[in-house]
C-alpha positions in Angstrom: 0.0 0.0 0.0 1.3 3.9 -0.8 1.6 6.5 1.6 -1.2 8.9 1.2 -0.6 12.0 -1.7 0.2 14.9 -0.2 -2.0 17.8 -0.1 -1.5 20.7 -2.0 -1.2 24.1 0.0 -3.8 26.0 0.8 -3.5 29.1 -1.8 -3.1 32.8 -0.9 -5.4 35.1 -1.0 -4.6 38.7 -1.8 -7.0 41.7 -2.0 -7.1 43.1 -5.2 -4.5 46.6 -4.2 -2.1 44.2 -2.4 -1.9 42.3 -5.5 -1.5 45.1 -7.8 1.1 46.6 -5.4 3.2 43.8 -5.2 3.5 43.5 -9.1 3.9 47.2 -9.0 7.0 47.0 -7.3 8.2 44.4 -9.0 7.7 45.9 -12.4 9.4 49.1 -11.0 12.4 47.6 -9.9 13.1 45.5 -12.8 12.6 48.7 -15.0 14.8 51.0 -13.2 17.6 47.9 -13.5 16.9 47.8 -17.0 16.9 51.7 -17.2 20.2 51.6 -15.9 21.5 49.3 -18.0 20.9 50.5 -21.0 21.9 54.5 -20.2 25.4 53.9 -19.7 25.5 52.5 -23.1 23.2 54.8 -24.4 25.1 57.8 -22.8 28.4 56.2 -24.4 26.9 56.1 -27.9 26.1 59.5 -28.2 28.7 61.3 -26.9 31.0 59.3 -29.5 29.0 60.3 -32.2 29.0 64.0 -31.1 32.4 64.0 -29.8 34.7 62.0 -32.0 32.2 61.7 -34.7 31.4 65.3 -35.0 28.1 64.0 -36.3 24.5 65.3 -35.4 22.0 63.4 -34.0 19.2 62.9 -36.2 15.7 61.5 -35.7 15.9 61.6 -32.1 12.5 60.5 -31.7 13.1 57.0 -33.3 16.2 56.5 -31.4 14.3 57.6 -28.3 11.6 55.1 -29.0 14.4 52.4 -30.4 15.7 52.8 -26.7 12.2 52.2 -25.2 12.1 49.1 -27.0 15.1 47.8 -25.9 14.0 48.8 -22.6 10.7 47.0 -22.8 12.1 43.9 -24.7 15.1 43.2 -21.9 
């Protein structure tokens, strides 16, 4: 004869604001890690171009949302 299964914990329940809190800071933390990430590169880039490069930036909004995607997608 088997031992008896073992039974599954009881689950959690959150209100509704704890829940979104808790995802909240989570989402918030990983960003600004993310954030952080990418603006020392970022930062690097442009002042090569500028600096060494003597070139202008051009279409600063697609490179701005370029960066936001890379952002999002990490």
């Amino acid at each position: 004869m088997s031992p008896p299964a073992p039974t599954p914990p009881a689950r959690i329940r959150l209100p509704w604001r704890r829940q979104l809190s808790l995802v909240g800071a989570y989402a918030r933390e990983r960003l600004g890690r993310q954030v952080r990430a990418v603006a020392f590169i970022t930062a690097y880039l442009v002042l090569f171009q500028v600096f060494v490069l003597k070139a202008p930036i051009l279409d600063f909004a697609q490179i701005a949302l370029g960066i936001l995607a890379v952002v999002v997608g990490l």
